[in-house]
N, CA, C and O atoms as CSV, one atom per row, in Angstrom:
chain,resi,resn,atom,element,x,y,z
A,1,UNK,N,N,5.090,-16.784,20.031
A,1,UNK,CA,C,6.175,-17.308,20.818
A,1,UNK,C,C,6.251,-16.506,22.103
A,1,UNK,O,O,6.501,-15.303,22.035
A,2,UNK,N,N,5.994,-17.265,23.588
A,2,UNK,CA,C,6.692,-16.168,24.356
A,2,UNK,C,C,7.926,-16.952,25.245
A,2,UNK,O,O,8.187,-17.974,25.881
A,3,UNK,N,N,8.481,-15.618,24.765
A,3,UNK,CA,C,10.079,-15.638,25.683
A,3,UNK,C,C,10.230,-15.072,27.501
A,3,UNK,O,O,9.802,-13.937,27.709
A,4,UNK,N,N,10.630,-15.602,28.340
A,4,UNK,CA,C,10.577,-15.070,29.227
A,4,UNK,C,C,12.133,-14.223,29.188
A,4,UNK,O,O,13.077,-14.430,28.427
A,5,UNK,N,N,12.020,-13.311,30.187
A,5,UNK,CA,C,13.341,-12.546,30.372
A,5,UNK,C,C,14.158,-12.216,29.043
A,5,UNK,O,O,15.339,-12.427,28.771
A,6,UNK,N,N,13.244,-11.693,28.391
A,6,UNK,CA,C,14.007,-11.057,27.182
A,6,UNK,C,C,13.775,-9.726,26.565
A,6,UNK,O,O,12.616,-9.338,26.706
A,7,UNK,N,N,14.578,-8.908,25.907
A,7,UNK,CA,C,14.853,-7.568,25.972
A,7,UNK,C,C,14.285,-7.308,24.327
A,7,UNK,O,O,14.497,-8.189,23.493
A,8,UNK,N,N,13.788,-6.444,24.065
A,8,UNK,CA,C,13.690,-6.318,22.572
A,8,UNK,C,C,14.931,-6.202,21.631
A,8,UNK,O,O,15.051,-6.817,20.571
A,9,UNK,N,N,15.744,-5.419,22.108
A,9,UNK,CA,C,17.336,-5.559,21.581
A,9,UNK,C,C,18.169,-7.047,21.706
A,9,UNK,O,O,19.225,-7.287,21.120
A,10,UNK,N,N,17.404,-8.033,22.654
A,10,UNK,CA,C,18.184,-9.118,22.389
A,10,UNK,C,C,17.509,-9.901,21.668
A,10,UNK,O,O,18.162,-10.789,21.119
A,11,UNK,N,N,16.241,-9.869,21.451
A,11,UNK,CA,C,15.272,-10.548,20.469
A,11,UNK,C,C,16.040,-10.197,19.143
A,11,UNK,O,O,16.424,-11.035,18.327
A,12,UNK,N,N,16.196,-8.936,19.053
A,12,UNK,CA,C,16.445,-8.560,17.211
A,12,UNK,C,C,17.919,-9.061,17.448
A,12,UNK,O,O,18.411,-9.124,16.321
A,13,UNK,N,N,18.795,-9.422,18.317
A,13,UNK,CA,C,20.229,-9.514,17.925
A,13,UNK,C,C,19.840,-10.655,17.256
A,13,UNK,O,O,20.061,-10.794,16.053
A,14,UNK,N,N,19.056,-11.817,18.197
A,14,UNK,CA,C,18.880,-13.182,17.587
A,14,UNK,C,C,18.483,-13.442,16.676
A,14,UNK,O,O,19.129,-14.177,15.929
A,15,UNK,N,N,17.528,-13.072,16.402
A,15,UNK,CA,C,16.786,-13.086,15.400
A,15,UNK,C,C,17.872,-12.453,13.961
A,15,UNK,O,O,17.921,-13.115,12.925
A,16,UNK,N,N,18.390,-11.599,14.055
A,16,UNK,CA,C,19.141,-10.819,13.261
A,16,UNK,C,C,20.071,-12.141,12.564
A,16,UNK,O,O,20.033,-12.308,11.345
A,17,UNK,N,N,20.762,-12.900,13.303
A,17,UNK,CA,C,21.882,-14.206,13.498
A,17,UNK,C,C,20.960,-14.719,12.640
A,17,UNK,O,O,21.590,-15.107,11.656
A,18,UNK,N,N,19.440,-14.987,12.450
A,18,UNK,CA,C,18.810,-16.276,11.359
A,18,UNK,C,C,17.923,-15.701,10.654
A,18,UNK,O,O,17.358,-16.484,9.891
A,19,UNK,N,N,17.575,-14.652,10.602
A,19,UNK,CA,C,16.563,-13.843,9.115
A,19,UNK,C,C,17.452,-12.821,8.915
A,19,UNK,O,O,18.285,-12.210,9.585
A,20,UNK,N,N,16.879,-12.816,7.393
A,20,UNK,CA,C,17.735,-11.399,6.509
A,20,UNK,C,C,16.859,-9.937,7.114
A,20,UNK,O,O,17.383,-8.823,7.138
A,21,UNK,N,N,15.426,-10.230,7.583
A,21,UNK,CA,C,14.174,-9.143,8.128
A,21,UNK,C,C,14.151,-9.652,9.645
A,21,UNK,O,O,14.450,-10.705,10.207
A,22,UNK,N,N,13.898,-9.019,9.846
A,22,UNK,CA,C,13.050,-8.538,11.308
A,22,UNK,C,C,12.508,-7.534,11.739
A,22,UNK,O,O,13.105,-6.471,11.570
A,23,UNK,N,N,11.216,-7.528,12.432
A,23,UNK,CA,C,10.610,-6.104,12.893
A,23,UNK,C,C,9.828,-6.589,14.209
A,23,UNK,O,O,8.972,-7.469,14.292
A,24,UNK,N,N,10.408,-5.697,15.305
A,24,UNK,CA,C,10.450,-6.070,16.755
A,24,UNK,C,C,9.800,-5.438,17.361
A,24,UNK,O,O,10.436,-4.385,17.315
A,25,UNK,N,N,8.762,-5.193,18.079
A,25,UNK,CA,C,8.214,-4.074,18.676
A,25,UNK,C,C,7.565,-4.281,20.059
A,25,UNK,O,O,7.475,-5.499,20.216
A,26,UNK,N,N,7.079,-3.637,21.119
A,26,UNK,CA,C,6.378,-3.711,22.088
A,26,UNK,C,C,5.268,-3.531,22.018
A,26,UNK,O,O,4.810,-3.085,20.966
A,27,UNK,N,N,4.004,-3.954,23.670
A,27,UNK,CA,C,3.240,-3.319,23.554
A,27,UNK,C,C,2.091,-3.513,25.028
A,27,UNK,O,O,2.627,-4.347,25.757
A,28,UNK,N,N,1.219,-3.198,25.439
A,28,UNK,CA,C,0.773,-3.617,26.590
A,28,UNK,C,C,0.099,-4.454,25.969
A,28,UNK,O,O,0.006,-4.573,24.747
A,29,UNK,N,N,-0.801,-5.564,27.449
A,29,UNK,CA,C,-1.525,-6.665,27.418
A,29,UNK,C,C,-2.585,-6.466,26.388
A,29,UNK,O,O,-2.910,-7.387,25.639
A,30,UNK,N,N,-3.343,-4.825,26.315
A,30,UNK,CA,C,-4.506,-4.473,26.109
A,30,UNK,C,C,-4.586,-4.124,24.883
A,30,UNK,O,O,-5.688,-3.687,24.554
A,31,UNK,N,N,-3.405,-4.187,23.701
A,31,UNK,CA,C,-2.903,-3.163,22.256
A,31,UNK,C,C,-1.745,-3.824,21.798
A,31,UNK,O,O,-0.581,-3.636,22.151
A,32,UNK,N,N,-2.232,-4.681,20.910
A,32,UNK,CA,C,-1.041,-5.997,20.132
A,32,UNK,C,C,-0.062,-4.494,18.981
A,32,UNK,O,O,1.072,-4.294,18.547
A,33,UNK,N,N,-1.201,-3.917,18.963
A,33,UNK,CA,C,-0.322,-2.847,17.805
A,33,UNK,C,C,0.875,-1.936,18.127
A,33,UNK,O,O,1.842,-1.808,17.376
A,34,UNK,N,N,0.717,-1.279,19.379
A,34,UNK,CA,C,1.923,-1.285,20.591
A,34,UNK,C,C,2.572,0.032,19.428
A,34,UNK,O,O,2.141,0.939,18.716
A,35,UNK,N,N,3.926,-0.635,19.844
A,35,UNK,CA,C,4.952,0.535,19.109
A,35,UNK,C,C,5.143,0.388,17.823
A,35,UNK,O,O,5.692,1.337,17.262
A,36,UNK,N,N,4.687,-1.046,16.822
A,36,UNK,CA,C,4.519,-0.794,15.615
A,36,UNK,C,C,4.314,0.379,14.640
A,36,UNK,O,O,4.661,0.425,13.460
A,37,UNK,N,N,3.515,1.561,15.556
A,37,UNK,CA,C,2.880,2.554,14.401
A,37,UNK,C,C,4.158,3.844,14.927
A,37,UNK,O,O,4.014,4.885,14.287
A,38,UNK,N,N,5.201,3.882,15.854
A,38,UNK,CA,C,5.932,4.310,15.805
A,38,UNK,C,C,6.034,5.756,16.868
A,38,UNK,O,O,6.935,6.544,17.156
A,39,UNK,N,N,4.279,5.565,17.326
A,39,UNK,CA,C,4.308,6.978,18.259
A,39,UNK,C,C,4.221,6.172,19.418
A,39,UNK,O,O,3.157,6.388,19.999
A,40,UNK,N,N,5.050,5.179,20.079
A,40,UNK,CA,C,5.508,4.992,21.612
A,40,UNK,C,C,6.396,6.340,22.267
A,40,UNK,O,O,6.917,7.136,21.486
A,41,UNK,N,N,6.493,6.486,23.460
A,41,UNK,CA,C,7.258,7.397,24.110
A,41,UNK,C,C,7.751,6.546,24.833
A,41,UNK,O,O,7.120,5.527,25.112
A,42,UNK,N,N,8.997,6.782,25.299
A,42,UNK,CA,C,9.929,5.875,26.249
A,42,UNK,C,C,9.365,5.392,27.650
A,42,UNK,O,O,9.789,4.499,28.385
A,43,UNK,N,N,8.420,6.138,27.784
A,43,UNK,CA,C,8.139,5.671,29.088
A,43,UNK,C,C,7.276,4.468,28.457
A,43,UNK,O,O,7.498,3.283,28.705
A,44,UNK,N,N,6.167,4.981,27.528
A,44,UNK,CA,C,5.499,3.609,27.013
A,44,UNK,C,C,6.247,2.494,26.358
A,44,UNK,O,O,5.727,1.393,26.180
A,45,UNK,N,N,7.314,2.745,26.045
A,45,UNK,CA,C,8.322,1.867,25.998
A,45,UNK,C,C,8.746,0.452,26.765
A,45,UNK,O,O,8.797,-0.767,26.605
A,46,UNK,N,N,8.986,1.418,27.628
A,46,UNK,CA,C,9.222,0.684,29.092
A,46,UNK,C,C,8.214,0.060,30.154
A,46,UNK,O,O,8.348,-0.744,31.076
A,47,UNK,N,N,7.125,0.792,29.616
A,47,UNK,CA,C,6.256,-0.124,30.454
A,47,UNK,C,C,5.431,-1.120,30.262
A,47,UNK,O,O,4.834,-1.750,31.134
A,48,UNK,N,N,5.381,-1.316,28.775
A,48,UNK,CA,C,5.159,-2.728,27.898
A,48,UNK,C,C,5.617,-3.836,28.370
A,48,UNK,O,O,6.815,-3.998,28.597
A,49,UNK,N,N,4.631,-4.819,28.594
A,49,UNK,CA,C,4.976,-6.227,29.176
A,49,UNK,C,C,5.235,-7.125,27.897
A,49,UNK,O,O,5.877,-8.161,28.070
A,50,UNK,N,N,4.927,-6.906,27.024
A,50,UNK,CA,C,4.837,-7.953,25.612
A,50,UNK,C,C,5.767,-7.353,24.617
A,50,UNK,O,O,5.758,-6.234,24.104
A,51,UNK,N,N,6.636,-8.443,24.455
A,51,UNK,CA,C,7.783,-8.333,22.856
A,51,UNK,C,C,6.601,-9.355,21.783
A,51,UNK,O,O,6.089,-10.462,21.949
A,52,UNK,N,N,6.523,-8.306,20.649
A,52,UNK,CA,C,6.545,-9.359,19.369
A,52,UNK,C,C,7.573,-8.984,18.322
A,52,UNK,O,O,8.397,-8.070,18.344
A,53,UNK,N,N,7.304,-10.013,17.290
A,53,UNK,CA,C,8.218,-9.473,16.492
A,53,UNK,C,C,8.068,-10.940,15.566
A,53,UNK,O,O,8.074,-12.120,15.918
A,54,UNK,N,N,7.901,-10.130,13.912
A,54,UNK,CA,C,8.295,-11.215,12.995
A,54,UNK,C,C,9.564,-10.827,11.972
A,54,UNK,O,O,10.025,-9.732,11.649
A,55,UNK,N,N,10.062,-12.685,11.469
A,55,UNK,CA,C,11.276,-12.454,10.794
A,55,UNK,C,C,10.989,-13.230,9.694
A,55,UNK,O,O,10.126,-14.103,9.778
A,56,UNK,N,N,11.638,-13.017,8.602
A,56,UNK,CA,C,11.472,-13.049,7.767
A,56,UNK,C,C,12.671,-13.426,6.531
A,56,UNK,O,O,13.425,-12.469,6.352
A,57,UNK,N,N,12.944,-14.492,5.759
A,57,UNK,CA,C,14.214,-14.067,4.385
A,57,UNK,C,C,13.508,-13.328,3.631
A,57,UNK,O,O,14.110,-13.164,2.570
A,58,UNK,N,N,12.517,-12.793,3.649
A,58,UNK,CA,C,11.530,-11.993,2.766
A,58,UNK,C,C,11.491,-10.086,3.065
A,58,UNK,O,O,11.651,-9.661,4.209
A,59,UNK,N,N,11.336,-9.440,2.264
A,59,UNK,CA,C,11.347,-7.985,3.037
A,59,UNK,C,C,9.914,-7.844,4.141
A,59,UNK,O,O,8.873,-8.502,4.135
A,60,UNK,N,N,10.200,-7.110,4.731
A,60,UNK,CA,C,9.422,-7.296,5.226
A,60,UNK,C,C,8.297,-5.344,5.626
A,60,UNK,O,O,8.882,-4.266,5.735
A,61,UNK,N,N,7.236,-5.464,5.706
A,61,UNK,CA,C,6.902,-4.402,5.784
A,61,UNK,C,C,5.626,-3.888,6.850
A,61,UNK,O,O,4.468,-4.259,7.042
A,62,UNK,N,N,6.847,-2.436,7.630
A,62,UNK,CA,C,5.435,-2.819,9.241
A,62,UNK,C,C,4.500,-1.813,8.815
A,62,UNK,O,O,4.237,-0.974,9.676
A,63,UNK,N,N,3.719,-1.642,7.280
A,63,UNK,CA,C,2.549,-1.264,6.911
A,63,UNK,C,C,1.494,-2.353,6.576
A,63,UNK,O,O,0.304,-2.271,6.879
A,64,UNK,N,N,1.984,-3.216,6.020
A,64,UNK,CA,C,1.418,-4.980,6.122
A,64,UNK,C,C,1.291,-5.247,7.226
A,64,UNK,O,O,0.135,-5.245,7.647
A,65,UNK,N,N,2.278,-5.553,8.070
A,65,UNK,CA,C,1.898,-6.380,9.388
A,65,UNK,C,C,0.853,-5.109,10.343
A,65,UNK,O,O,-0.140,-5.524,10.941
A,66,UNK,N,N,1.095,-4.093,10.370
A,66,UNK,CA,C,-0.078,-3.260,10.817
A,66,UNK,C,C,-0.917,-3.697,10.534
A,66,UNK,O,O,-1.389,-4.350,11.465
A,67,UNK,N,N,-1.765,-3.760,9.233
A,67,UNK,CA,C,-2.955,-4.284,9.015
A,67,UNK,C,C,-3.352,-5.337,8.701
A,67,UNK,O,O,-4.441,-5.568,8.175
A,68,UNK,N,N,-2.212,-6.386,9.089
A,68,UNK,CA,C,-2.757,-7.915,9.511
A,68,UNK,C,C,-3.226,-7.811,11.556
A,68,UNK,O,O,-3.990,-8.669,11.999
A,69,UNK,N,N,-2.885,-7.156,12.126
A,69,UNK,CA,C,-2.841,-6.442,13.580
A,69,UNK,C,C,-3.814,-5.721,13.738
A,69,UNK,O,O,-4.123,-5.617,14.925
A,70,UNK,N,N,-4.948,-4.723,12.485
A,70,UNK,CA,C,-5.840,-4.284,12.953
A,70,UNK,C,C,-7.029,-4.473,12.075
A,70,UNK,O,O,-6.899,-5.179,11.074
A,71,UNK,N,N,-8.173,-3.916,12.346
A,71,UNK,CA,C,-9.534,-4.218,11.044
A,71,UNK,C,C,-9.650,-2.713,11.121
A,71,UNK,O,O,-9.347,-2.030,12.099
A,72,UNK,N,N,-10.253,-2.168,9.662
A,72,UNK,CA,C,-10.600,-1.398,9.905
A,72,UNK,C,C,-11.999,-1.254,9.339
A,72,UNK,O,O,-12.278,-2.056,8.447
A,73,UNK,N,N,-13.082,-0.237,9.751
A,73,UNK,CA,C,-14.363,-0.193,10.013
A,73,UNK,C,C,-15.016,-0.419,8.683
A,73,UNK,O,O,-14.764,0.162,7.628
A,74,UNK,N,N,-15.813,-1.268,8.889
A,74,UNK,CA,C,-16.364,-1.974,7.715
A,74,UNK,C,C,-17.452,-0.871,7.138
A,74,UNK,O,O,-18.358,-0.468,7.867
A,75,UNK,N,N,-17.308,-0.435,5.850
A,75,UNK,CA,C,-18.747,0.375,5.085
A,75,UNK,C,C,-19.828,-0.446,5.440
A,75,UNK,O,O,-19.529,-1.619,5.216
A,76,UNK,N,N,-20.677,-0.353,5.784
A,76,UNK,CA,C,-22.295,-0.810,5.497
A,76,UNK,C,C,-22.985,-0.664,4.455
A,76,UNK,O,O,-24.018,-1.313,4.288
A,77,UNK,N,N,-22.495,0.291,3.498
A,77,UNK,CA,C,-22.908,0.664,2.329
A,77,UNK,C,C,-22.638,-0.405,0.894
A,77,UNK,O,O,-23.239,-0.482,-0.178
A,78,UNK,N,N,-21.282,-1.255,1.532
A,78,UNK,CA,C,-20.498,-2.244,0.602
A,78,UNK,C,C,-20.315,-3.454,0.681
A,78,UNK,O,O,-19.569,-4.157,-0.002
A,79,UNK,N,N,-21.117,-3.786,1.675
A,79,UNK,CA,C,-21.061,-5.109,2.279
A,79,UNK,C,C,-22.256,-5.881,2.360
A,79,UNK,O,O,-23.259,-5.222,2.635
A,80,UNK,N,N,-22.453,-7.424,2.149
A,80,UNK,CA,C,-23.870,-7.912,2.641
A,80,UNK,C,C,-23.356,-9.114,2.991
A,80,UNK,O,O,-22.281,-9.553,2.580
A,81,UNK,N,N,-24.251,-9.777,3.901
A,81,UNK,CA,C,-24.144,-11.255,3.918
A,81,UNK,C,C,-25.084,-11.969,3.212
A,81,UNK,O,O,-26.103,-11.595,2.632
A,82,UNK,N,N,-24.387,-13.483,3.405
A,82,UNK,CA,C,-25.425,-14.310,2.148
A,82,UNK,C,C,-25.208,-15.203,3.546
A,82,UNK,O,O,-24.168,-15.040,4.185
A,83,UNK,N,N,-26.167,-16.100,3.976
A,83,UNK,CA,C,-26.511,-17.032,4.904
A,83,UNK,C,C,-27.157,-17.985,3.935
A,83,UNK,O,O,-28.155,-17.488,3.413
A,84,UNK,N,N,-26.808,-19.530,3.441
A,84,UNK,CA,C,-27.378,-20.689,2.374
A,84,UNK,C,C,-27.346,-21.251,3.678
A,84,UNK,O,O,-26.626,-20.924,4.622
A,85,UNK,N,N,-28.242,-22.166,3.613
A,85,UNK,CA,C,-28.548,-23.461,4.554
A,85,UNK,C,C,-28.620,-24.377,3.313
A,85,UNK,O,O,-29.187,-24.142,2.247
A,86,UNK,N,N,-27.878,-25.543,3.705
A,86,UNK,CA,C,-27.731,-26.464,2.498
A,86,UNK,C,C,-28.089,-27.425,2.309
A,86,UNK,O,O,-27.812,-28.247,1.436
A,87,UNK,N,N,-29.443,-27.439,3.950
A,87,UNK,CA,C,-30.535,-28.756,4.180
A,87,UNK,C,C,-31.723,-27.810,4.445
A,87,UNK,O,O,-31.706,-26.601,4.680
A,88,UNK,N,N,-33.020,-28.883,4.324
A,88,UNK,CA,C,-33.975,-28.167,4.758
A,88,UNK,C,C,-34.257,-28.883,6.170
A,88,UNK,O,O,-34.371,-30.038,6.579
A,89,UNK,N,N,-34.330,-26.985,6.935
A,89,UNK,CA,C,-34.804,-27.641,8.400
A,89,UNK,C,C,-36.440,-26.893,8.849
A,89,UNK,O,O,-37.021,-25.833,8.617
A,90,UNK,N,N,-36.715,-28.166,9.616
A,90,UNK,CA,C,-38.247,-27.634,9.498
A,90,UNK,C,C,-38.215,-27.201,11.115
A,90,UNK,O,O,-39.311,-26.705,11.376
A,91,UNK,N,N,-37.476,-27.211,12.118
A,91,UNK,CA,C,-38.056,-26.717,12.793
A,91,UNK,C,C,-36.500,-26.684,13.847
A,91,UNK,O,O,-35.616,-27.540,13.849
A,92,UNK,N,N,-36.551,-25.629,14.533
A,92,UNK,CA,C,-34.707,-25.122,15.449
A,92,UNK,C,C,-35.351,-25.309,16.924
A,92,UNK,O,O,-36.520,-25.171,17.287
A,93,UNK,N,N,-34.722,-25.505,17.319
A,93,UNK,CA,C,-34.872,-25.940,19.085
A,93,UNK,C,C,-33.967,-24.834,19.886
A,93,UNK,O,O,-32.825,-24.452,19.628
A,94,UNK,N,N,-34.975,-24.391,21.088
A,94,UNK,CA,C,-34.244,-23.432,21.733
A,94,UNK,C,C,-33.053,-24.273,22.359
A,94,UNK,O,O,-33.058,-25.462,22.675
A,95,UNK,N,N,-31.951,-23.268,22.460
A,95,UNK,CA,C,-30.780,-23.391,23.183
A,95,UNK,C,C,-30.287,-24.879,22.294
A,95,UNK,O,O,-30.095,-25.837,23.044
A,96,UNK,N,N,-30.121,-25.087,21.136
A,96,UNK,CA,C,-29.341,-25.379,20.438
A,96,UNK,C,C,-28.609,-25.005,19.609
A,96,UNK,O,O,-28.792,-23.870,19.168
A,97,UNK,N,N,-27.682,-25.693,19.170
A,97,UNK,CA,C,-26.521,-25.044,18.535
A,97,UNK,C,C,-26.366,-25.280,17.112
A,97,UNK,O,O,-26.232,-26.499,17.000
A,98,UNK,N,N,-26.322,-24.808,16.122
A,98,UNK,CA,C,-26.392,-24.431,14.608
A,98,UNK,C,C,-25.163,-24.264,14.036
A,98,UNK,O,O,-24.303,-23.642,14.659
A,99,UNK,N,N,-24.958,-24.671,13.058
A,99,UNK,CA,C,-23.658,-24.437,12.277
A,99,UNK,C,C,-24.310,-23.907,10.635
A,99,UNK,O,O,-25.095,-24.655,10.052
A,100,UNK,N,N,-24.025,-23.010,10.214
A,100,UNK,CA,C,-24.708,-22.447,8.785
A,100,UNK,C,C,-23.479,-21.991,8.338
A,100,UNK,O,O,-22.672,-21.308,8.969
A,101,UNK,N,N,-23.372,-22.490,7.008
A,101,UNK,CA,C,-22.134,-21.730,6.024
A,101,UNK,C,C,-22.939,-20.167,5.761
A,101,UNK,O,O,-24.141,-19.904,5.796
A,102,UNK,N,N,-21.825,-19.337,5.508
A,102,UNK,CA,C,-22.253,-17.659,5.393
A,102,UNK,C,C,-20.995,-17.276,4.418
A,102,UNK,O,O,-19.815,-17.555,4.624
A,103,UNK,N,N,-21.554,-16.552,3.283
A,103,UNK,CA,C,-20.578,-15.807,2.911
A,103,UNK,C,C,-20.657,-14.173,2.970
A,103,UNK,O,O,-21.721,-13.651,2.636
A,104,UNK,N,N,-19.495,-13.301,3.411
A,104,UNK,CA,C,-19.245,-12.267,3.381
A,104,UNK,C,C,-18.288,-11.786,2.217
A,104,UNK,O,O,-17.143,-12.132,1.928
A,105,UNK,N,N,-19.258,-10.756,1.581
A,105,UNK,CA,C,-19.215,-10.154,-0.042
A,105,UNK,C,C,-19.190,-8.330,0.454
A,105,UNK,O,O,-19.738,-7.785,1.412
A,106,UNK,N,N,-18.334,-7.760,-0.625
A,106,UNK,CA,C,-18.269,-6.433,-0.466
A,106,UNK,C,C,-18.701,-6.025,-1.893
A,106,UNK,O,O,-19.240,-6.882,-2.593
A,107,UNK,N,N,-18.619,-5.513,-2.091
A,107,UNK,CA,C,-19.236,-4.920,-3.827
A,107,UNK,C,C,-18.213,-4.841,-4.831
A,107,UNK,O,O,-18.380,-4.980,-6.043
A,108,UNK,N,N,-17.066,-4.591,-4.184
A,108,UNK,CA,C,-15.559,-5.119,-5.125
A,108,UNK,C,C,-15.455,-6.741,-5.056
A,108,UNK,O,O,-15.802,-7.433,-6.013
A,109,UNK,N,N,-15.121,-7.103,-4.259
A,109,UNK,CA,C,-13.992,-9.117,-3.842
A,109,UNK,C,C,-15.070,-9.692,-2.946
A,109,UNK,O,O,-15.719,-9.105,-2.080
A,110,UNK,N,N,-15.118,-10.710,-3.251
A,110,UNK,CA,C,-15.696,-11.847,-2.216
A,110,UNK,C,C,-14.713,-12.011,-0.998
A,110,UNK,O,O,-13.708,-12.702,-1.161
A,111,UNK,N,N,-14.897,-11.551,-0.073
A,111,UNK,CA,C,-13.538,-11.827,1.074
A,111,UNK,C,C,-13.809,-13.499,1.350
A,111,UNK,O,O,-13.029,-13.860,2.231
A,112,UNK,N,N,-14.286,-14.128,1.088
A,112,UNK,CA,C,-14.236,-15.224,1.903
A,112,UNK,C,C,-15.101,-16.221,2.269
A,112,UNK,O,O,-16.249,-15.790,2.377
A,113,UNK,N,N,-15.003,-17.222,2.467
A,113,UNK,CA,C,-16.213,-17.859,3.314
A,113,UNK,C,C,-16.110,-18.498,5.154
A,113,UNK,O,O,-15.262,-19.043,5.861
A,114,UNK,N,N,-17.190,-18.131,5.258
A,114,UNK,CA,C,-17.085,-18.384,7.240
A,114,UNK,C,C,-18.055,-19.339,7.427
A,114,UNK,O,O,-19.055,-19.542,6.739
A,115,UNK,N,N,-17.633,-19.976,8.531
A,115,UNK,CA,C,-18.231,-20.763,9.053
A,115,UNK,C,C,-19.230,-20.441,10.589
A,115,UNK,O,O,-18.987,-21.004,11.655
A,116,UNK,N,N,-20.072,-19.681,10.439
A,116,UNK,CA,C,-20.474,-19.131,11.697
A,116,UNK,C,C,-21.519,-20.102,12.892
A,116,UNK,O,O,-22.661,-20.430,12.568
A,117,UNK,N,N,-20.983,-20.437,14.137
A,117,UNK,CA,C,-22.352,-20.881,14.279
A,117,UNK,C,C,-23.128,-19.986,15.578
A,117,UNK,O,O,-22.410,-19.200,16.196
A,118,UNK,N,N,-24.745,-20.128,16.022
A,118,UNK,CA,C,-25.015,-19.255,16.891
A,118,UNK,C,C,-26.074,-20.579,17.370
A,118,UNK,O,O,-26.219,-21.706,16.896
A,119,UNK,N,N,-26.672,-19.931,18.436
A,119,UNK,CA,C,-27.596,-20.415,19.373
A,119,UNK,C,C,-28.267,-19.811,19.038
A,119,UNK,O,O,-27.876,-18.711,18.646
A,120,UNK,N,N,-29.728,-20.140,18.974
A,120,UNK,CA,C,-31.345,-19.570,18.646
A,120,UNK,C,C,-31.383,-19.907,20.128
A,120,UNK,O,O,-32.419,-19.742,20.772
């Protein structure tokens, strides 16, 4: 959501009026994580162009939303990809475009499946 001309203290009043949670924070153009982690200084405060902030009837917790906000560095040791092609192709053309299902597996959970595509 962006709001123009609005204050972080008037975001949480509002917000306050229609969720039981809220967690409001700043941050520059360049760092969505901003004052979330709690070591802003007032001047970095103030010189933040961007309010976010989520609300919630749910509790809410800014150790979760931190790390929906950041990745952190993937082991190489725990991870592989699986690339299936689910036709047979006999032959790829430069500067075309490919779509291949891929799954990314860690040695604990299957995180998922992606849809990646690249140019040969």
């Amino acid at each position: 959501m962006h709001i123009n001309e609005q204050t972080p203290g008037l975001l949480k009043e509002k917000l306050d009026n229609l969720f039981e949670n809220c967690i409001i924070w700043v941050a520059s153009d360049d760092n969505v994580v901003g004052s979330i982690t709690g070591d802003y200084t007032d001047e970095m405060m103030h010189a933040s162009r961007c309010i976010f902030a989520v609300a919630s009837h749910r509790k809410l917790s800014k150790e979760v939303i931190l790390s929906q906000l950041t990745q952190n560095s993937l082991n190489r040791e725990n991870i592989s990809i699986e690339i299936t092609i689910p036709f047979e192709m006999e032959e790829m053309r430069v500067g075309e475009e490919y779509i291949l299902p891929a799954f990314l597996r860690t040695n604990r959970i299957r995180k998922g499946f992606l849809t990646q595509s690249f140019r040969y």
